[in-house]
mmCIF file as gemmi writes it, N, C-alpha and C atoms, coordinates in Angstrom:
data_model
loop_
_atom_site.group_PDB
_atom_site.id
_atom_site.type_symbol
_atom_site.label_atom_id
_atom_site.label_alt_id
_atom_site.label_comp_id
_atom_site.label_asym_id
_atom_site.label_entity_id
_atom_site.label_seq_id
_atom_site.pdbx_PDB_ins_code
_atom_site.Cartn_x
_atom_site.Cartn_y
_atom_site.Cartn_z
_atom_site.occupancy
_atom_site.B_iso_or_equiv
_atom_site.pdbx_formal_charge
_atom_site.auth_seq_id
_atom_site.auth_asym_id
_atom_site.pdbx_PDB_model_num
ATOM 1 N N . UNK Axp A 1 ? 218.071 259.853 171.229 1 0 ? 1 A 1
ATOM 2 C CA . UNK Axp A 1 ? 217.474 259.926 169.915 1 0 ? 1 A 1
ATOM 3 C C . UNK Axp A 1 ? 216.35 258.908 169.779 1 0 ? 1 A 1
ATOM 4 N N . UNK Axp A 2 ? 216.463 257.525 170.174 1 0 ? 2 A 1
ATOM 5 C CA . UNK Axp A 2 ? 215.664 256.715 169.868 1 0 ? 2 A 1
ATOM 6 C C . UNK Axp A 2 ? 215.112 256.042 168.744 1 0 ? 2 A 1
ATOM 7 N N . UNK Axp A 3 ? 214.541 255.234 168.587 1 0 ? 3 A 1
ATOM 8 C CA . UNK Axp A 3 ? 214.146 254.733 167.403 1 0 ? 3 A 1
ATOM 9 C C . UNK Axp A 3 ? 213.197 255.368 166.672 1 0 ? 3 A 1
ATOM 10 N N . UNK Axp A 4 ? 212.667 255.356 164.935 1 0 ? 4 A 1
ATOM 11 C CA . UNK Axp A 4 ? 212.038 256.34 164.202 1 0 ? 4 A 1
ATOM 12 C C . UNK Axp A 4 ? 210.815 255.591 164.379 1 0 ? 4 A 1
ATOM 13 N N . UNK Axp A 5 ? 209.851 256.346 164.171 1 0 ? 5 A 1
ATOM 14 C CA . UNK Axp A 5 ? 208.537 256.016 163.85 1 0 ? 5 A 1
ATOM 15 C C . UNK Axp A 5 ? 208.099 255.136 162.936 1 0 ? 5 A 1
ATOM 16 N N . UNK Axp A 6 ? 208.736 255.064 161.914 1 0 ? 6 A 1
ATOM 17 C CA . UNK Axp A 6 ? 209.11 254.512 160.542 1 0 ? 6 A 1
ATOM 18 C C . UNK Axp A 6 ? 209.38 253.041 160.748 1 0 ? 6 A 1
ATOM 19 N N . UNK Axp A 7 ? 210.376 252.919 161.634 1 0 ? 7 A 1
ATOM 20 C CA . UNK Axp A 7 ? 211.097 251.66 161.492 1 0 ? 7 A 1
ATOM 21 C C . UNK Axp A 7 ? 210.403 250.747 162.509 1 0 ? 7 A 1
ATOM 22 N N . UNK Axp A 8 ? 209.729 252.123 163.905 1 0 ? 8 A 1
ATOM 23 C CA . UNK Axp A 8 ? 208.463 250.838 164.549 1 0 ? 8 A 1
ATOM 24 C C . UNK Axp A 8 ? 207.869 250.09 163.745 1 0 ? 8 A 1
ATOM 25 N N . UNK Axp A 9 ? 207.279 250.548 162.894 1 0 ? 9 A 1
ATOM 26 C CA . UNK Axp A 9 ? 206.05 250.465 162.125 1 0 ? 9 A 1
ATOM 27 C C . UNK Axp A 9 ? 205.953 249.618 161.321 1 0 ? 9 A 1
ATOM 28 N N . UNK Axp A 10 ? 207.248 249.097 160.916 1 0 ? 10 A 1
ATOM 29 C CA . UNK Axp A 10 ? 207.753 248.207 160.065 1 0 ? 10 A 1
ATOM 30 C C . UNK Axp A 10 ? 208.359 246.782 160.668 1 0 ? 10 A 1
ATOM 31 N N . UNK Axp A 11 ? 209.065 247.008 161.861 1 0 ? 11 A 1
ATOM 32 C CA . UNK Axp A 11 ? 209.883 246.129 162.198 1 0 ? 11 A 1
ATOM 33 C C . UNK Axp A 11 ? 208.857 245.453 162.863 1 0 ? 11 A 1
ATOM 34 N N . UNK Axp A 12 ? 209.128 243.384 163.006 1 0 ? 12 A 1
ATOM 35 C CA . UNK Axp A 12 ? 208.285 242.4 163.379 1 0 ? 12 A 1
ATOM 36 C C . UNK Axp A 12 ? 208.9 241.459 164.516 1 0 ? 12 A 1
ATOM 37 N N . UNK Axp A 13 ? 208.467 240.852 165.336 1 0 ? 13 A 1
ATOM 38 C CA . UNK Axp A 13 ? 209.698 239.754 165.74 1 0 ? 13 A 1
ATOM 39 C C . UNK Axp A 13 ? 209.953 238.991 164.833 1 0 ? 13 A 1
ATOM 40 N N . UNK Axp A 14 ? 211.096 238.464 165.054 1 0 ? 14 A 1
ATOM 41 C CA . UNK Axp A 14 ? 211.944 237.807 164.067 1 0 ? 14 A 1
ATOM 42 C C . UNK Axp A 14 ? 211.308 235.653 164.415 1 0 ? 14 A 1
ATOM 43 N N . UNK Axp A 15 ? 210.237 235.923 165.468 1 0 ? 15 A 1
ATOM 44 C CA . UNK Axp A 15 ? 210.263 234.501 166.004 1 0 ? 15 A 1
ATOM 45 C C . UNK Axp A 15 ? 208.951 234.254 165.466 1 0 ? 15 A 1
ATOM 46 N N . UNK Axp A 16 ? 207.683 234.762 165.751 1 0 ? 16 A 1
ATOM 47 C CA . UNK Axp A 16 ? 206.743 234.851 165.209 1 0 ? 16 A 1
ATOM 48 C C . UNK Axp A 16 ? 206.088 235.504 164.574 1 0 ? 16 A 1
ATOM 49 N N . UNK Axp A 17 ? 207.078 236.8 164.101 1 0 ? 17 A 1
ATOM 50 C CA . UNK Axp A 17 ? 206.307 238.219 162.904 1 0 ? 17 A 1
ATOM 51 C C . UNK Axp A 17 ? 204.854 238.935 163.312 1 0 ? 17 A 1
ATOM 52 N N . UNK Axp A 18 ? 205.589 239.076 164.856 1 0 ? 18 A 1
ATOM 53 C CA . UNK Axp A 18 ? 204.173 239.68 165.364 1 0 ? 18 A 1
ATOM 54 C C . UNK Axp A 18 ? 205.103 241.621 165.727 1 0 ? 18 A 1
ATOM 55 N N . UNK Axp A 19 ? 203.996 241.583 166.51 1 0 ? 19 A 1
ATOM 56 C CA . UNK Axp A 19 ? 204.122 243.345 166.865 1 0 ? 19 A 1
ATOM 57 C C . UNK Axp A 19 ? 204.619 243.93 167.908 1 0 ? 19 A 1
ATOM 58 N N . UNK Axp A 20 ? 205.803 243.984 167.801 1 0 ? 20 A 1
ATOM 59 C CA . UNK Axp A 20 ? 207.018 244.717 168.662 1 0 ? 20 A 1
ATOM 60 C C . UNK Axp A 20 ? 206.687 245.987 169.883 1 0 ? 20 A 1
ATOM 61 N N . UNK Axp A 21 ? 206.576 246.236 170.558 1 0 ? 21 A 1
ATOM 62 C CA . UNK Axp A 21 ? 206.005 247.203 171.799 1 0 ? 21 A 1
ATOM 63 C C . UNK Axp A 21 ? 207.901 248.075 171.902 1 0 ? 21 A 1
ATOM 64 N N . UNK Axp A 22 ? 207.374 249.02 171.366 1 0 ? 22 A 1
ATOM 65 C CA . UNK Axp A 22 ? 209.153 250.08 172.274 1 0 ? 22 A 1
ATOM 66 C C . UNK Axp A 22 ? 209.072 250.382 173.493 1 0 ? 22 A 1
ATOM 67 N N . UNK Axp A 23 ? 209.657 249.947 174.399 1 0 ? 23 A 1
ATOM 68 C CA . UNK Axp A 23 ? 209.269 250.652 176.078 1 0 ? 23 A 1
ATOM 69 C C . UNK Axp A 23 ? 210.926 251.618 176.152 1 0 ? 23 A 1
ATOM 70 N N . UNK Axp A 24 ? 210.466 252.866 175.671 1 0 ? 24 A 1
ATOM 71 C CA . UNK Axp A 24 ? 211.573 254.1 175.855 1 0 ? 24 A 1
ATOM 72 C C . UNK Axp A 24 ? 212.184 253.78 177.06 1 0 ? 24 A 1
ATOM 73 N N . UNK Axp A 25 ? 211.68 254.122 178.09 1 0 ? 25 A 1
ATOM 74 C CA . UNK Axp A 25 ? 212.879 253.698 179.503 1 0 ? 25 A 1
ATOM 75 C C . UNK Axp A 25 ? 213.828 252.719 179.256 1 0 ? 25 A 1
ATOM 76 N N . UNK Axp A 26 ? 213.527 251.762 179.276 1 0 ? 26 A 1
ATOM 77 C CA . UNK Axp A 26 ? 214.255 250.855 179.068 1 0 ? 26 A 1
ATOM 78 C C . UNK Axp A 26 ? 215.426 250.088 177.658 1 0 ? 26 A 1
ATOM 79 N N . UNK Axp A 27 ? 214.829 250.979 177.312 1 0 ? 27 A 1
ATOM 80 C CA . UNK Axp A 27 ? 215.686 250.94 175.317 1 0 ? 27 A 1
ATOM 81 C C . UNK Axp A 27 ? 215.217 249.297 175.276 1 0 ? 27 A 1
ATOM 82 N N . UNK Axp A 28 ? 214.11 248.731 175.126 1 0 ? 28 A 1
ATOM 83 C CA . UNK Axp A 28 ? 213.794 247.527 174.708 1 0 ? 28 A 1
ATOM 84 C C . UNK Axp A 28 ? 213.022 247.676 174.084 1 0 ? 28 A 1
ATOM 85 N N . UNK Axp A 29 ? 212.382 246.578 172.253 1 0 ? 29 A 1
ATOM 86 C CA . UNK Axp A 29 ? 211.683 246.197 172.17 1 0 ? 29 A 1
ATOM 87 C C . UNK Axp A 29 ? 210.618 245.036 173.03 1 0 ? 29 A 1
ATOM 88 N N . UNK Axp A 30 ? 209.301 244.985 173.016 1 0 ? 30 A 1
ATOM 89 C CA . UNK Axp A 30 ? 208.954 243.396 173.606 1 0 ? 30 A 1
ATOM 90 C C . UNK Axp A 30 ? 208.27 242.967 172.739 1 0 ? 30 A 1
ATOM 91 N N . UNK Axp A 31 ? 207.787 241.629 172.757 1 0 ? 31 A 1
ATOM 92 C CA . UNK Axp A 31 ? 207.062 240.661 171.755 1 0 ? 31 A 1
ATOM 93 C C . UNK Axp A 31 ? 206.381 240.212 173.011 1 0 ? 31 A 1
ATOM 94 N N . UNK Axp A 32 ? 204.676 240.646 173.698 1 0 ? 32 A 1
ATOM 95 C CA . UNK Axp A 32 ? 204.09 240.091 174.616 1 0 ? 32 A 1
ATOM 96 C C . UNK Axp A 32 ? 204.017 238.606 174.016 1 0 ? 32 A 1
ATOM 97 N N . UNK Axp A 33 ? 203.546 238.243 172.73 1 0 ? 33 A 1
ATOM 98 C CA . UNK Axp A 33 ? 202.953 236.913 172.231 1 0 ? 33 A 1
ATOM 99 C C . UNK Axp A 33 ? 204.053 236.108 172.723 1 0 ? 33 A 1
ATOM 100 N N . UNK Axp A 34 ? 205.749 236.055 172.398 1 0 ? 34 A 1
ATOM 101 C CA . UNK Axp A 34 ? 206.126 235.032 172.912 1 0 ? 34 A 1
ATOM 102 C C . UNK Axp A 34 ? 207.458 235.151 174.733 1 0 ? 34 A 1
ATOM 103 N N . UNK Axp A 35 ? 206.939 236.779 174.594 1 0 ? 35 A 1
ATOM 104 C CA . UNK Axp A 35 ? 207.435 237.025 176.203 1 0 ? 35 A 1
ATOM 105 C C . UNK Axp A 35 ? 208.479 237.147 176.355 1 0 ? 35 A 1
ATOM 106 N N . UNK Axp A 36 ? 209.12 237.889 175.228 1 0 ? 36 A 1
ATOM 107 C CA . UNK Axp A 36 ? 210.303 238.283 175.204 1 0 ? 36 A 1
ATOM 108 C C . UNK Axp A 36 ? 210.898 239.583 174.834 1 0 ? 36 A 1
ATOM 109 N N . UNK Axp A 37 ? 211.982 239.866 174.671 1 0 ? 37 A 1
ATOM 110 C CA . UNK Axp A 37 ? 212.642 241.137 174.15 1 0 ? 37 A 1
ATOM 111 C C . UNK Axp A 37 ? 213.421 240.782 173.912 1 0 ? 37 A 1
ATOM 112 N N . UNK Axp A 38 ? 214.089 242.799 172.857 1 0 ? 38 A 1
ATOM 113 C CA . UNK Axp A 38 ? 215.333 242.51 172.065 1 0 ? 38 A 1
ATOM 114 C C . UNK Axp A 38 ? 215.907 243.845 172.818 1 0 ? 38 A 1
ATOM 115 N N . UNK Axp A 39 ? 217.128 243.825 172.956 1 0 ? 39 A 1
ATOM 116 C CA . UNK Axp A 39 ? 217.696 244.575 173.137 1 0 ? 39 A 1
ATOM 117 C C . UNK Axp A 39 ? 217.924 245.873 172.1 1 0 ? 39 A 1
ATOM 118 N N . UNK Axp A 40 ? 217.952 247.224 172.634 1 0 ? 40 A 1
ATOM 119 C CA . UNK Axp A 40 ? 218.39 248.295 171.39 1 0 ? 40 A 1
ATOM 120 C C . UNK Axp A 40 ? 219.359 248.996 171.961 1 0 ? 40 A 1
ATOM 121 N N . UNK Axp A 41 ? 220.53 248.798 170.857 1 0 ? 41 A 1
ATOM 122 C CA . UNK Axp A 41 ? 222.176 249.155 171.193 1 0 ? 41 A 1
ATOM 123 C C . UNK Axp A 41 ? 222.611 250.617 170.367 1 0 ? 41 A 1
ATOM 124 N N . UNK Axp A 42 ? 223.012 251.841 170.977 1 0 ? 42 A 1
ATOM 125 C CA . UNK Axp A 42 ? 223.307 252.751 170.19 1 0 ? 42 A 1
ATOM 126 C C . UNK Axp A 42 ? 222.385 253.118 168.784 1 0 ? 42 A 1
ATOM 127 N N . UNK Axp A 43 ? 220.571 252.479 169.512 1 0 ? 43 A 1
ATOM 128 C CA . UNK Axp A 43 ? 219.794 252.994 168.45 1 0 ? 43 A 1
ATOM 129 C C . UNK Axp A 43 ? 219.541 252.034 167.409 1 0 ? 43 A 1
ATOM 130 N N . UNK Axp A 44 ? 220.203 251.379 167.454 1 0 ? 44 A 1
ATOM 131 C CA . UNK Axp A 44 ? 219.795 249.912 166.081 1 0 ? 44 A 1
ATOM 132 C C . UNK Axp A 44 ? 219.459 248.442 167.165 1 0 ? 44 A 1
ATOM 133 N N . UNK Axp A 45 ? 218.219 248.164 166.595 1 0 ? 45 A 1
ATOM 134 C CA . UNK Axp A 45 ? 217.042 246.742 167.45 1 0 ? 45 A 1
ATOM 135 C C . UNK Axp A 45 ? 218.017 246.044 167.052 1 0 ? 45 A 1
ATOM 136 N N . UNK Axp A 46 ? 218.422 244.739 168.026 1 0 ? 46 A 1
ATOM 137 C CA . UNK Axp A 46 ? 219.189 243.437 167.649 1 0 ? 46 A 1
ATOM 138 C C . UNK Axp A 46 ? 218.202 242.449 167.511 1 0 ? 46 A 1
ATOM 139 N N . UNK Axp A 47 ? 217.353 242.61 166.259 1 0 ? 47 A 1
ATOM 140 C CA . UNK Axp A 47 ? 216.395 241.434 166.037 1 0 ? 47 A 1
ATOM 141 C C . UNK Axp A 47 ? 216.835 240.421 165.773 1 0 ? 47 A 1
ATOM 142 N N . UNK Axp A 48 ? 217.869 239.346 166.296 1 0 ? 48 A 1
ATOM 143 C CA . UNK Axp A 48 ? 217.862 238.095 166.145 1 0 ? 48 A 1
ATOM 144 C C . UNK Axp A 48 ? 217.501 237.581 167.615 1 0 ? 48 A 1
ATOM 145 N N . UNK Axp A 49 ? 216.379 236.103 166.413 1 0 ? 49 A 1
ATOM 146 C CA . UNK Axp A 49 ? 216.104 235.363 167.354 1 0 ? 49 A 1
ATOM 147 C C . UNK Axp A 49 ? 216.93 234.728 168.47 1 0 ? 49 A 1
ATOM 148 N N . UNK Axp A 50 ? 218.215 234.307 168.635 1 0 ? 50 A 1
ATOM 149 C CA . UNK Axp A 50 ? 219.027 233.779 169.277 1 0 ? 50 A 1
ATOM 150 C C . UNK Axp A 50 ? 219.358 235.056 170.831 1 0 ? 50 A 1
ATOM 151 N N . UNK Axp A 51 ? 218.696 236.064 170.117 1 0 ? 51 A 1
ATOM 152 C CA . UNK Axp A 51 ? 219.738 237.458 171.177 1 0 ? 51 A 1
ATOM 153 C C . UNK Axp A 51 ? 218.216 237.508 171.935 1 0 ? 51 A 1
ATOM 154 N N . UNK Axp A 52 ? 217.068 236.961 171.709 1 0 ? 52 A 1
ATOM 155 C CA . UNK Axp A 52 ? 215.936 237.575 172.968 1 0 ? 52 A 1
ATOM 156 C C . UNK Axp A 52 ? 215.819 236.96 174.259 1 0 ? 52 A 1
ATOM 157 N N . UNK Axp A 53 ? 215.59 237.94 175.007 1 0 ? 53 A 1
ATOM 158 C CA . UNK Axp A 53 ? 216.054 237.429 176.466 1 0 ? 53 A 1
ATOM 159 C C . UNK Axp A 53 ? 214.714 237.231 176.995 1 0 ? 53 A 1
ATOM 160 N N . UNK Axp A 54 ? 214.375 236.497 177.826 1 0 ? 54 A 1
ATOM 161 C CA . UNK Axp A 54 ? 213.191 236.382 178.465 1 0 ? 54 A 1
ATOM 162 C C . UNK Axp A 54 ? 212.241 237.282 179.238 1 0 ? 54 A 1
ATOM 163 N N . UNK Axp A 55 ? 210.631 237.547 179.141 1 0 ? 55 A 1
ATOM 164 C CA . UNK Axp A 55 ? 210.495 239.054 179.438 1 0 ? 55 A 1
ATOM 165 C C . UNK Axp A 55 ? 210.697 238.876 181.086 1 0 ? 55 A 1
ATOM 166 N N . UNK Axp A 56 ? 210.287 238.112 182.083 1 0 ? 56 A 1
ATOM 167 C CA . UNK Axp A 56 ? 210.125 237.858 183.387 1 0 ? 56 A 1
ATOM 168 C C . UNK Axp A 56 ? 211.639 238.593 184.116 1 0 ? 56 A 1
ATOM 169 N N . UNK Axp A 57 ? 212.94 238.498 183.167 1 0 ? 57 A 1
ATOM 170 C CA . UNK Axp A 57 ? 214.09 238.701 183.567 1 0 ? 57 A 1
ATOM 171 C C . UNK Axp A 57 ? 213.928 239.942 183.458 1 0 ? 57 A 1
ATOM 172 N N . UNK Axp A 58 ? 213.349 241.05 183.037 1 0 ? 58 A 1
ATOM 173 C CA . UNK Axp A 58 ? 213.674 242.14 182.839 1 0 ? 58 A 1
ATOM 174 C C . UNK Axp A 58 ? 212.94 242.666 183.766 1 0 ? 58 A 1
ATOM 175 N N . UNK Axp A 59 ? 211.679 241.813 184.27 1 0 ? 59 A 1
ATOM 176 C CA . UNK Axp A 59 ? 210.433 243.284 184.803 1 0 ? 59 A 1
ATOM 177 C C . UNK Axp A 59 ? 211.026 243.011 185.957 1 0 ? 59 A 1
């Protein structure tokens, strides 16, 4: 199903309120500015700051 168009469009990082990238393969948001991601679980973003994992770990 994936995430709505709607809620891209809206949703910010939670660290610096910048602009979230969806990479479908991978069910991740990223935040290039501070090089990280959030995980997306059964379709709902876990935007807390404490839960972003570093982007280097993922690629």
């Amino acid at each position: 199903m994936g995430i709505s168009r709607e809620l891209l469009e809206v949703i910010a990082c939670p660290k610096c309120k910048g602009v979230l990238v969806y990479n479908e393969s991978e069910n991740i948001l990223i935040c290039e500015v501070c090089k990280v991601y959030y995980e997306v679980k059964e379709d709902i973003p876990i935007l807390l700051a404490e839960e972003a994992k570093p982007l280097e770990l993922n690629a």
